[in-house]
MINU-904320 format. One record per residue (C-alpha): residue in one letter; x, y, z. Coordinates in steps of 0.05 Angstrom, whole numbers, plus 5000, padded with zeros to 4 digits. Each point is the difference from the previous one (the first is absolute). Example, Ala and Ser with C-alpha at 12.3 -4.5 7.8 and 13.67 -1.06 7.14 Angstrom:
BEGIN
('A'; (5246; 4910; 5156))
('S'; (5027; 5069; 4987))
//
This chain:
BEGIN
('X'; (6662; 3022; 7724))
('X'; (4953; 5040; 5054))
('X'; (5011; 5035; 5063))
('X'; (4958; 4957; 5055))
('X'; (4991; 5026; 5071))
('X'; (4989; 4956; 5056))
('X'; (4981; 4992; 5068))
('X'; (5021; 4963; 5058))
('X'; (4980; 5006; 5078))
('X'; (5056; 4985; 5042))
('X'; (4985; 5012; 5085))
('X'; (4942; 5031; 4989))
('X'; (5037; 5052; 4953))
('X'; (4979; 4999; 4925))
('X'; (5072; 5009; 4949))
('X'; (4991; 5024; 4930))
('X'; (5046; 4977; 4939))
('X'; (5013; 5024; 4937))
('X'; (5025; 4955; 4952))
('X'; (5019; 4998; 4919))
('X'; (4981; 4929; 4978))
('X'; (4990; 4963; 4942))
('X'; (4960; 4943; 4980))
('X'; (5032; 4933; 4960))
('X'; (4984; 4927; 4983))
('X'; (5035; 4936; 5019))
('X'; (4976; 4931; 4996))
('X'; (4937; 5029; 4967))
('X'; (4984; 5039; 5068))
('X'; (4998; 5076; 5007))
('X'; (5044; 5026; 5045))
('X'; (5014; 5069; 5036))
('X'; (5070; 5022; 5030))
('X'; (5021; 5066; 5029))
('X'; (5061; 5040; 4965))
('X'; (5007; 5056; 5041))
('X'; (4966; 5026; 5067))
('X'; (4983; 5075; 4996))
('X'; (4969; 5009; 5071))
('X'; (5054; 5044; 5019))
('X'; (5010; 5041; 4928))
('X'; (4980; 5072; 4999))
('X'; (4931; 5021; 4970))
('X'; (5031; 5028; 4938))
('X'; (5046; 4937; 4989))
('X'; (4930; 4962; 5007))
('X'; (4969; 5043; 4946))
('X'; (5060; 4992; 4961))
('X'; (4998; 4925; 4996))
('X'; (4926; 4997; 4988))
('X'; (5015; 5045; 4937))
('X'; (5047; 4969; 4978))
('X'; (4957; 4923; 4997))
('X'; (4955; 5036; 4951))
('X'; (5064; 4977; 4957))
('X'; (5024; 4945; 5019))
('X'; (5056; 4987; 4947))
('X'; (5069; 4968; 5045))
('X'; (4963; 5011; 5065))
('X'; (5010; 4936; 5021))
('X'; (5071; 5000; 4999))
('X'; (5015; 5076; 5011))
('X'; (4949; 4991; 5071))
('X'; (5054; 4948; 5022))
('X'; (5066; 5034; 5001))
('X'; (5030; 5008; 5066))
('X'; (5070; 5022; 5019))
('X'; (5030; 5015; 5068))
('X'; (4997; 5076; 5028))
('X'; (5041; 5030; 5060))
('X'; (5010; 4969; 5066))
('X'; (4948; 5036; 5045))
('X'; (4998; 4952; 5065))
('X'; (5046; 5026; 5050))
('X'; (5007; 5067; 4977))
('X'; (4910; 5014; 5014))
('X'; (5023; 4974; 5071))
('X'; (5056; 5049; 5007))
('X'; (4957; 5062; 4983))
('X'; (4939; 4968; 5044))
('X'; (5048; 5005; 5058))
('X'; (5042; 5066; 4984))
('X'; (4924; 5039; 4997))
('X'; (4979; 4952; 5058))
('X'; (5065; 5026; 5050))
('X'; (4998; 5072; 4968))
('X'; (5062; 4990; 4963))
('X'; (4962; 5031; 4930))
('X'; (4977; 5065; 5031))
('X'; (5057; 5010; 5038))
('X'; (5050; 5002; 4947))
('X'; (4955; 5031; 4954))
('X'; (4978; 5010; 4921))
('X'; (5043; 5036; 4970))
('X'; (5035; 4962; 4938))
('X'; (5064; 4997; 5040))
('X'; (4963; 4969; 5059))
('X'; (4971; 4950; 4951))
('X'; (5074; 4976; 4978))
('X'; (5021; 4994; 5079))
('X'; (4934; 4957; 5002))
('X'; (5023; 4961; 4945))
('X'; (5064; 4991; 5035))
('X'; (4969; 4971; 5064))
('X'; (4966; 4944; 4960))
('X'; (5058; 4988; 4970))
('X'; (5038; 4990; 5062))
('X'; (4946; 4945; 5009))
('X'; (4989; 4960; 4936))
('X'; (5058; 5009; 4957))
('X'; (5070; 5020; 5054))
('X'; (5040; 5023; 4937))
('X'; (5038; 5062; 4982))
('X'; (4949; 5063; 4981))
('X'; (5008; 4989; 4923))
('X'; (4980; 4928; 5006))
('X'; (4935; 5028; 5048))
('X'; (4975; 5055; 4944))
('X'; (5018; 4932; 4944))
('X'; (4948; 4956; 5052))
('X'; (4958; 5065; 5008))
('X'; (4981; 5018; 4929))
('X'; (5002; 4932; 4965))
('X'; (4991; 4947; 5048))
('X'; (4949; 5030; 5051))
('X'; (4932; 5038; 5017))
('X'; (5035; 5039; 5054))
('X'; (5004; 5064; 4961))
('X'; (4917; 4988; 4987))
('X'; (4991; 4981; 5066))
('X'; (5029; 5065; 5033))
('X'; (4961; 5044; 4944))
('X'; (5063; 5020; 4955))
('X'; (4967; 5036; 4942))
('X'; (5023; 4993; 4929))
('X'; (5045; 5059; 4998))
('X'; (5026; 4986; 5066))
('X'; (5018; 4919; 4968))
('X'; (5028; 5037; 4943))
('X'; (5044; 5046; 5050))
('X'; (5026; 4936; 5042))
('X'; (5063; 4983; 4966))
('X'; (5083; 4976; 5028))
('X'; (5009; 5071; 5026))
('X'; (4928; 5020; 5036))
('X'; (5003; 4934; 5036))
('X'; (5059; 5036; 5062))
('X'; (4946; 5045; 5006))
('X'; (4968; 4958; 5037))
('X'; (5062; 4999; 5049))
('X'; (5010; 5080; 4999))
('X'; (4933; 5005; 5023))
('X'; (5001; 4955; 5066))
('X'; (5058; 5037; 5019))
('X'; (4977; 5060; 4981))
('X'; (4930; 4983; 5048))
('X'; (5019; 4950; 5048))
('X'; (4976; 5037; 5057))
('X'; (4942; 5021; 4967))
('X'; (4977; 4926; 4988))
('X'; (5016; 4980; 5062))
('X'; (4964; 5047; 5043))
('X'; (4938; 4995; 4957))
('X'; (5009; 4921; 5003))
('X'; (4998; 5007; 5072))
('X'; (4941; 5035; 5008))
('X'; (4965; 4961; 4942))
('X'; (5025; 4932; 5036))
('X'; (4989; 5011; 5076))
('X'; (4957; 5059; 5006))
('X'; (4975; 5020; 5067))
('X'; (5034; 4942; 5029))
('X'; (5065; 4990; 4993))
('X'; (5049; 4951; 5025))
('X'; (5030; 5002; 5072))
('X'; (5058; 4960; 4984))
('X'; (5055; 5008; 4954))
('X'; (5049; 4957; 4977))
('X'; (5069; 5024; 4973))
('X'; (5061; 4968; 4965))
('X'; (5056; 5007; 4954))
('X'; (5037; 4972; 4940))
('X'; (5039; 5007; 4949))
('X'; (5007; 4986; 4920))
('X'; (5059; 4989; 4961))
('X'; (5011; 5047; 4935))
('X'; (5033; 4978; 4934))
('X'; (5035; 5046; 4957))
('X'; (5041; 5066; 4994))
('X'; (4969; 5053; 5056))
('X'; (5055; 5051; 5014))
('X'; (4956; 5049; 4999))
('X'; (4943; 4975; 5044))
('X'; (4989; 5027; 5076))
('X'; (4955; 4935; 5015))
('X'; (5047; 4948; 4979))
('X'; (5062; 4986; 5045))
('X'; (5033; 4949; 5031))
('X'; (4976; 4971; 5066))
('X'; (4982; 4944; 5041))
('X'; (4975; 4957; 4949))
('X'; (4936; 4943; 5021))
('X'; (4991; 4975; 4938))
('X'; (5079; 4960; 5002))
('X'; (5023; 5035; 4939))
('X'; (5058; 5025; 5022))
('X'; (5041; 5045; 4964))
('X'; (4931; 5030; 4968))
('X'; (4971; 5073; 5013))
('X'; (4929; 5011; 5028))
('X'; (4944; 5036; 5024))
('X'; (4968; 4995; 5068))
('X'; (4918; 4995; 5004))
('X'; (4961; 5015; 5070))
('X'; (4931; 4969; 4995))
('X'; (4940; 5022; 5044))
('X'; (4936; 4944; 5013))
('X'; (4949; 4989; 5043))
('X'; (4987; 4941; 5042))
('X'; (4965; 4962; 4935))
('X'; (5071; 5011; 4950))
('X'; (4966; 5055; 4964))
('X'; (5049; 5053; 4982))
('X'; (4984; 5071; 5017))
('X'; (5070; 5034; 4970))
('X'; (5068; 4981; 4975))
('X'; (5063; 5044; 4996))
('X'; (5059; 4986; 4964))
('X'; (5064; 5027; 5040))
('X'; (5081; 5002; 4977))
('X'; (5028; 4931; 4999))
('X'; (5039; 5025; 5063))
('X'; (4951; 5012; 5041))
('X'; (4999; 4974; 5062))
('X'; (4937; 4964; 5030))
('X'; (4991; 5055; 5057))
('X'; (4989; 5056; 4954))
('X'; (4949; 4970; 4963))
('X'; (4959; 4983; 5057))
('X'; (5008; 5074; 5023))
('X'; (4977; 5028; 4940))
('X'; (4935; 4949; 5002))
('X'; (4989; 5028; 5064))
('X'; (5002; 5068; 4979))
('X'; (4953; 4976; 4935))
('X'; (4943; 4979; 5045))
('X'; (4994; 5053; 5044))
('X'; (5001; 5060; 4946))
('X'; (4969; 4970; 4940))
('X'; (4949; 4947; 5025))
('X'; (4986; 5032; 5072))
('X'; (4995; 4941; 5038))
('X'; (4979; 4994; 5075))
('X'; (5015; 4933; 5049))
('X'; (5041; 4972; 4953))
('X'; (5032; 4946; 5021))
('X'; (5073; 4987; 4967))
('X'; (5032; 4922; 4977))
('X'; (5062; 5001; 4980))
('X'; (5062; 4948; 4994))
('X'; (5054; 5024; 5062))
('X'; (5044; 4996; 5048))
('X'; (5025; 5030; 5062))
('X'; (4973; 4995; 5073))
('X'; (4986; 5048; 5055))
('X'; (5052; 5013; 5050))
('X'; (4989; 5069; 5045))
('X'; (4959; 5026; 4948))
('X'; (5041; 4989; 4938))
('X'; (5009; 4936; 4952))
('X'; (5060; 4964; 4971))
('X'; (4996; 5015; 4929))
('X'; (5025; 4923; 4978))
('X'; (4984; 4975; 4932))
('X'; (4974; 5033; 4941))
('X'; (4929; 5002; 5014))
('X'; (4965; 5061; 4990))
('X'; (4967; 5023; 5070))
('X'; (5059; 5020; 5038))
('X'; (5009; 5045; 5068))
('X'; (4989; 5062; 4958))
('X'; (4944; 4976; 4964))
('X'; (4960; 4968; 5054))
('X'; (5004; 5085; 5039))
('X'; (4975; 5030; 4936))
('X'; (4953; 4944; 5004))
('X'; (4970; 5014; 5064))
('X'; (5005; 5086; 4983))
('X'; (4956; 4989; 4939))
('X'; (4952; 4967; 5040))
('X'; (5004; 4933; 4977))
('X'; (5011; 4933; 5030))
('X'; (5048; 4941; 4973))
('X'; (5014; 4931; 4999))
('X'; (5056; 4972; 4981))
('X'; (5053; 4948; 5023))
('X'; (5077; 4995; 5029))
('X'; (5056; 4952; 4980))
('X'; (5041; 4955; 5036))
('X'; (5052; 5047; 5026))
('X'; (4952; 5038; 5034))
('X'; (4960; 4941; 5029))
('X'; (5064; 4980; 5026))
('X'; (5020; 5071; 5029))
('X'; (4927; 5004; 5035))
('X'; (5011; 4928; 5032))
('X'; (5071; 5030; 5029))
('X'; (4965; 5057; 5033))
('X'; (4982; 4978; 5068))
('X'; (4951; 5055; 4997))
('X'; (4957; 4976; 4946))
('X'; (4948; 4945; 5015))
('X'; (5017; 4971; 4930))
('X'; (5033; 4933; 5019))
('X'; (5014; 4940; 4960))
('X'; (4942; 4964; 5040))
('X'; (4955; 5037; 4974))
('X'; (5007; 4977; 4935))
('X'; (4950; 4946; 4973))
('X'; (4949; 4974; 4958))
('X'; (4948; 5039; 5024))
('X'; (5008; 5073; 4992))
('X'; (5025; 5038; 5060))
('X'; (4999; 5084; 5026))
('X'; (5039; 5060; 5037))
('X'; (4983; 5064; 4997))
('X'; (5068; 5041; 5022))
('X'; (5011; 5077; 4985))
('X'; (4935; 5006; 4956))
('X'; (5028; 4939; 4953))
('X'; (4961; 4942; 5002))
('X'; (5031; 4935; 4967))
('X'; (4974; 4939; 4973))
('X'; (5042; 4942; 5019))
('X'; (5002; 4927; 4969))
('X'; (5039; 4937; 4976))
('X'; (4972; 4960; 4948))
('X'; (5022; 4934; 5004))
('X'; (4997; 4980; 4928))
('X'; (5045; 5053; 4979))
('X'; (5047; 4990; 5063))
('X'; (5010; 4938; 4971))
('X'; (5002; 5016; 4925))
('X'; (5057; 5059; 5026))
('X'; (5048; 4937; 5036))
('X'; (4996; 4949; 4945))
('X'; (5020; 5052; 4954))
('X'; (5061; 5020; 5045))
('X'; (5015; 4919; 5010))
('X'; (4997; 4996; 4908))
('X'; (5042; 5060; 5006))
('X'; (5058; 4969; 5046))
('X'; (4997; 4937; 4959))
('X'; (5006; 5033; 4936))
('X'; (5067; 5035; 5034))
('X'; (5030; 4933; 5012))
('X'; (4986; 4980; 4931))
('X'; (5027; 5053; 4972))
('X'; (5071; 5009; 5052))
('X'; (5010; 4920; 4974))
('X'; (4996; 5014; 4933))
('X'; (5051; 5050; 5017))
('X'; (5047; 4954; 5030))
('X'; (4996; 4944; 4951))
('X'; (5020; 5056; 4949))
('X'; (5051; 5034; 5035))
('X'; (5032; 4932; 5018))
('X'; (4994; 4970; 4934))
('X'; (5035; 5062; 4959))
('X'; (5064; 5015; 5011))
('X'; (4991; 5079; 4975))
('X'; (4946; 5013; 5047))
('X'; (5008; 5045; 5061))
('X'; (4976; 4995; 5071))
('X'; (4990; 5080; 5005))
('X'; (4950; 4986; 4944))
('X'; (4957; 4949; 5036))
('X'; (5000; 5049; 5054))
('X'; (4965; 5053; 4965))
('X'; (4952; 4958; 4975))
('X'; (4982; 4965; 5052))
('X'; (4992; 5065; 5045))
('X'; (4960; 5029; 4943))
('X'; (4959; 4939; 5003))
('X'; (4981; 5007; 5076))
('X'; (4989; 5064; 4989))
('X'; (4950; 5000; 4945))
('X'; (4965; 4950; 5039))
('X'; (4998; 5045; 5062))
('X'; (5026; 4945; 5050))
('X'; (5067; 5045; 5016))
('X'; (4965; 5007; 5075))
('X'; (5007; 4928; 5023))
('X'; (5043; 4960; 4937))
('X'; (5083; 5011; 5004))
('X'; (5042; 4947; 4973))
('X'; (5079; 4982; 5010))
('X'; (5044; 4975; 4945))
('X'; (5059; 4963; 5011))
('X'; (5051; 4965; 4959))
('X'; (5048; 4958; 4984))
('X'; (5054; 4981; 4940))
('X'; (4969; 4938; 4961))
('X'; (5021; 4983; 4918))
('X'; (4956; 5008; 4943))
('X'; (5006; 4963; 4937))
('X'; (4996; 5067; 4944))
('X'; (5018; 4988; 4922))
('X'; (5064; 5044; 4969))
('X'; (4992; 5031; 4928))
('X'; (4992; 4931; 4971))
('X'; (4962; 4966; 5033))
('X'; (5058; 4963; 5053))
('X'; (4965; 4995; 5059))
('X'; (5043; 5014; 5067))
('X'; (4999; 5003; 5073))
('X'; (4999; 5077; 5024))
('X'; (4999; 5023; 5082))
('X'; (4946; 5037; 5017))
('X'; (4973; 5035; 5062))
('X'; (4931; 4957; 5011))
('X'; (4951; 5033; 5039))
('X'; (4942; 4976; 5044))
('X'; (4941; 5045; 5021))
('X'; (4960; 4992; 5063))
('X'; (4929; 5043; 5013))
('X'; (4994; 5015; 5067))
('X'; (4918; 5027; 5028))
('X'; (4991; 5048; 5058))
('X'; (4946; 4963; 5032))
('X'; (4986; 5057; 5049))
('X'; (4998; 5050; 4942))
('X'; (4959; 4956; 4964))
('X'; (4952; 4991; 5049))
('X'; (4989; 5071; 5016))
('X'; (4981; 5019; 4926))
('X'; (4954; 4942; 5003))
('X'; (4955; 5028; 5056))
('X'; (4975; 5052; 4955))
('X'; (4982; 4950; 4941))
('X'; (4936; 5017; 4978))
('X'; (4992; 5053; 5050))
('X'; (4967; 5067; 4968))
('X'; (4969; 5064; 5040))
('X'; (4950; 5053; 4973))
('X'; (4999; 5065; 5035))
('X'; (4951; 5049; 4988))
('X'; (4973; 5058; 5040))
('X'; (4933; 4972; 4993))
('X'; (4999; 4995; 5086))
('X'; (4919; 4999; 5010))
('X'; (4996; 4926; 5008))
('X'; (4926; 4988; 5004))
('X'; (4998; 5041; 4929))
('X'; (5046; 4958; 4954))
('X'; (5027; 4941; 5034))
('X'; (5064; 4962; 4992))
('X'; (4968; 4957; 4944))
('X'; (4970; 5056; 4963))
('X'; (5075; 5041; 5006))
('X'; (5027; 4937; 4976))
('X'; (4964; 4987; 4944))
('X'; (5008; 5073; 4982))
('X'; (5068; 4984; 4989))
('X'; (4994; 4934; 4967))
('X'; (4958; 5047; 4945))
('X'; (5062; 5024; 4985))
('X'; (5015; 4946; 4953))
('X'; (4944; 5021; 4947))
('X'; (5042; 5067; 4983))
('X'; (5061; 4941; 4991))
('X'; (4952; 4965; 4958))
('X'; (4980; 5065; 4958))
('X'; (5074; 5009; 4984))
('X'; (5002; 4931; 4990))
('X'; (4941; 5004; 4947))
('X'; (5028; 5079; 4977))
('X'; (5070; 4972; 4979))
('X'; (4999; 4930; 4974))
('X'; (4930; 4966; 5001))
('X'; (4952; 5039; 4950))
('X'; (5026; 5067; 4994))
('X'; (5066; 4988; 4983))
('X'; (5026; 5073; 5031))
('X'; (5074; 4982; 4989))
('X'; (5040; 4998; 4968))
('X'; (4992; 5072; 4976))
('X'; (5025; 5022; 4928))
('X'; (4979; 5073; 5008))
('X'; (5043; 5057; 4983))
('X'; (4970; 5058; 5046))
('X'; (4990; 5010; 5069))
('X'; (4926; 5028; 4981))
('X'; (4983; 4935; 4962))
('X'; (5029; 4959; 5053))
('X'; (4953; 5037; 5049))
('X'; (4940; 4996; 4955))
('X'; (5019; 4918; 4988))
('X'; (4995; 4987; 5076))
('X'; (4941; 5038; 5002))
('X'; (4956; 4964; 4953))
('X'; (5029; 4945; 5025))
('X'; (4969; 5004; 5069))
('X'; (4932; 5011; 4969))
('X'; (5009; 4934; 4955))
('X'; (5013; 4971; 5071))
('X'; (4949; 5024; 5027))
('X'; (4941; 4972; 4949))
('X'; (5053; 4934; 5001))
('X'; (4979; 4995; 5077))
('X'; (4923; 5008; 4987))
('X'; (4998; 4945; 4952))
('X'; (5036; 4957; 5044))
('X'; (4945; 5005; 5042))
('X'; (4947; 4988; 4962))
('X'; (5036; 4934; 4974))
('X'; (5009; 4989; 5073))
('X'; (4930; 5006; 5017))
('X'; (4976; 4962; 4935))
('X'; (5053; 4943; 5019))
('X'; (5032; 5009; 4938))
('X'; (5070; 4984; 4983))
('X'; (5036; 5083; 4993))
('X'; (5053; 4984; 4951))
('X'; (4947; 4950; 4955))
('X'; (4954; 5041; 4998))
('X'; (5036; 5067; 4972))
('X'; (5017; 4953; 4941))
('X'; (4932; 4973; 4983))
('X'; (4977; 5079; 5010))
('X'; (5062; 5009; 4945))
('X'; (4971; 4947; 4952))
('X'; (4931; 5041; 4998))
('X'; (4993; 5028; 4925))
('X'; (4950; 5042; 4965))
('X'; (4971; 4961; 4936))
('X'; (5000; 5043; 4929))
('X'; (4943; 4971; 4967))
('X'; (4992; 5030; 4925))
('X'; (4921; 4993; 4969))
('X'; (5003; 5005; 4918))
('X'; (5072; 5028; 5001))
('X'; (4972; 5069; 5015))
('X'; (4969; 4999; 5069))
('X'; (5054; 4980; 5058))
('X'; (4988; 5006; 5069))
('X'; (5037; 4958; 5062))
('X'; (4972; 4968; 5054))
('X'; (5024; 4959; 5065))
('X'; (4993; 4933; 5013))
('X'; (4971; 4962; 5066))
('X'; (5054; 5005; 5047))
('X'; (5017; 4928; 5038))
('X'; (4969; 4992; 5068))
('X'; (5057; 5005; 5049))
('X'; (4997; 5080; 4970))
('X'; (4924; 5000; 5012))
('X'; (5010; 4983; 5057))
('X'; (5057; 5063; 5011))
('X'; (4944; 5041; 4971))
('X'; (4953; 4978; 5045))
('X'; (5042; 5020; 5063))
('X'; (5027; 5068; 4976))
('X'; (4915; 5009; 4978))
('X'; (5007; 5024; 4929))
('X'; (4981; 4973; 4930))
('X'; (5052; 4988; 4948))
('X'; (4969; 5030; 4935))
('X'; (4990; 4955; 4938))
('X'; (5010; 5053; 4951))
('X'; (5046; 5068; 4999))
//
């Protein structure tokens, strides 16, 4: 056995190996092969090894064992891209900071409760190596240290945010901002709590308390700050408070403002319709802060513009190509899109069918059972129109009449009974029906962007579109990676500090998306080949053990590549 080194030239680039091998016959030939390659080992694991062939008693054997080490993969991506956006320096050193750091990955790789993260942490991962943890500070990390994590993103949220958005957009930042709300359901006993309450719940779990959380991004997604609000809260008050955010803490000039809304201009004030955030009183504190906005109106408004025979908005206007009026410093955005339009009436045709299925059924069993009662069908059937919102243009009449039914006494004797039989008949308002059809697919953006030759209809429009990537962020925030809900916490301060790591984890979430994007890798495949990327513990005469990484497959090269950093090959 002998340490050989080697050289090959590869583009003009010379590599060097190191390699343990041994010689051996077969077939009356001698043979070499390679046991281990040491290119990568330390000096003084080199030295080691060349020591110990001066006895070379089990070597063979001993130079061969290999076991499997700590998942390593995603996690050296994750730290790449918290130093890379700031996050590291921004939240800081300090052994609590460390644990909230922790936390983040966690949020990431593993989604589990914080006991099952400081498990994954200290026996299944090189996060805690990878983020510096010394040995005491290992030894410190235990089932109660782990919330400190949580303490101290609530205790420094504001801290970490302002120095993330200096770190992130520095003497630029962004001139649009996009705002919107939701909320997440709460499990468990909270009497105690001022953040969870009952309100008006998006997530459909009805009867459940929750929390409300206003989210801040630019025009790319990325998050700039989160706030967690009562679970009453309306929609209006959180915008507010955003408002009053950027102006104080980030000092922001020409911002521009894109929000979900409702409400149009009429003598200077707006119909507040809806429960979108930018209403009448928003859009004045808007304009007194020195910002602009963009944001949109719903159908009751549209339809209380096109009624004003002072307004140029007018159902002709409305088309596939985008159209514009400027009236009382508004300017709107007005459109149709066909494919919608038509989406919006087949959906209202399904629903009218699925009413006449349903009102039969209802017959056939009222008229085949002698116990049932008209005033029954009734109720259903109106609570049937109305959950399918066609109460505007669907009525029906029932009448009836005395028919027999055949119905079966105590045992079993079947027997004529007289019964009144009804018949139901749906009746449409066609004129009805064909006013809420003019507004199909109909939508209007108004903003108080008015320069026209400085951001045109298509640029306002697309502003708006944007909007969408703060939907997806909650999208990705409470079901797709993050897993934000539900939440198990027992304190308002760890619910705080949970949200707030959470929009970090987001944040690193939506980098690596786009460098999967721009390596035209599959997102979801590739976090779990990153997750199957292990250390190696190799063990050299059952005294000298050191671990290594293995060649990673070429779609990750590739990632590598792209985001323009070298995955090590040893720790």
């Amino acid at each position: 056995m002998y340490i050989a080194i080697t050289k090959k030239k590869y583009k003009d680039t010379c590599h060097q190996q190191i390699l343990l091998r041994e010689s051996y016959r077969e077939d009356g030939k001698v043979k070499t092969r390679t046991l281990l390659n040491m290119t990568n080992l330390p000096k003084n694991q080199l030295e080691a090894i060349a020591a110990a062939l001066k006895n070379k008693d089990d070597i063979v054997v001993t130079a061969k064992q290999q076991s499997k080490g700590k998942t390593i993969g995603l996690t050296f991506i994750i730290t790449f891209i918290m130093n890379l956006l700031g996050i590291m320096k921004s939240v800081g050193n300090k052994f609590e900071a460390k644990v909230a750091l922790v936390l983040i990955a966690a949020r990431i790789v593993v989604q589990s409760s914080r006991i099952q993260a400081l498990k994954w942490a200290k026996e299944e991962d090189k996060i805690l190596d990878l983020l510096k943890f010394t040995n005491d500070e290992k030894d410190k990390l235990n089932n109660k240290t782990i919330y400190l994590g949580l303490d101290y993103m609530a205790d420094n949220q504001i801290k970490i945010e302002d120095r993330l958005f200096k770190s992130f957009y520095g003497k630029n930042p962004p001139k649009r901002l996009f705002y919107d709300v939701t909320s997440s359901y709460v499990t468990g006993d909270y009497d105690d709590s001022e953040l969870v309450a009952y309100g008006y719940n998006r997530d459909g779990k009805k009867g459940t308390q929750q929390i409300v959380i206003g989210l801040l991004t630019d025009e790319n997604g990325h998050a700039i700050s989160i706030h967690t609000y009562p679970g009453n809260t309306n929609d209006v008050k959180t915008f507010i408070d955003q408002l009053d955010k950027l102006k104080n803490r980030f000092k922001l000039e020409n911002i521009t403002i894109v929000g979900d809304g409702s409400g149009s201009p009429e003598n200077g004030t707006f119909y507040g319709v809806g429960c979108g955030m930018i209403k009448s009183e928003d859009i004045i504190k808007v304009k007194k802060l020195g910002y602009d906005y963009i944001t949109s109106i719903g159908k009751p408004s549209i339809q209380k513009l096109i009624d004003n025979k002072d307004s140029q908005i007018q159902l002709s206007l409305f088309d596939e190509d985008l159209q514009e009026v400027i009236e009382n410093d508004t300017r709107y955005i007005v459109r149709q899109n066909p494919i919608r339009r038509d989406e919006i009436r087949q959906t209202r045709e399904s629903k009218i069918t699925r009413l006449k299925e349903f009102i039969d059924m209802k017959v056939e069993y009222h008229n085949t059972h002698y116990r049932a009662k008209q005033e029954t069908v009734e109720k259903h059937i109106n609570k049937k129109i109305s959950d399918l919102k066609l109460s505007k243009f669907i009525s029906y009449k029932i009448t009836s009449k005395d028919g027999n039914i055949v119905v079966k006494d105590k045992d079993g004797n079947e027997e004529f009974k007289t019964k009144a039989l009804i018949t139901i008949e749906i009746a449409t308002n066609e004129k009805v029906k064909k006013e809420i059809e003019q507004l199909d697919g109909c939508y209007v953006v108004t903003t108080s962007l008015t320069d026209t030759t400085k951001d045109t209809k298509e640029d306002i429009h697309q502003a708006y579109k944007t909007l969408i990537k703060v939907e997806n962020a909650f999208k990705t925030l409470k079901t797709e990676f993050l897993e934000i809900r539900p939440l198990y916490l027992k304190t308002d301060k760890r619910i705080k500090g949970h949200i707030a790591l959470s929009m970090l984890a987001y944040n690193i979430t939506l980098k690596l998306k786009s460098y999967t994007n721009e390596a035209k890798l599959d997102f979801k495949s590739t976090i779990r080949k990153l997750s199957t990327v292990q250390t190696t513990l190799n063990t050299i005469n059952s005294a000298i053990k050191f671990e290594t990484i293995p060649t990673v497959c070429e779609n990750l090269q590739s990632l590598f590549l792209k985001m323009n950093i070298k995955f090590p090959t040893k720790i």
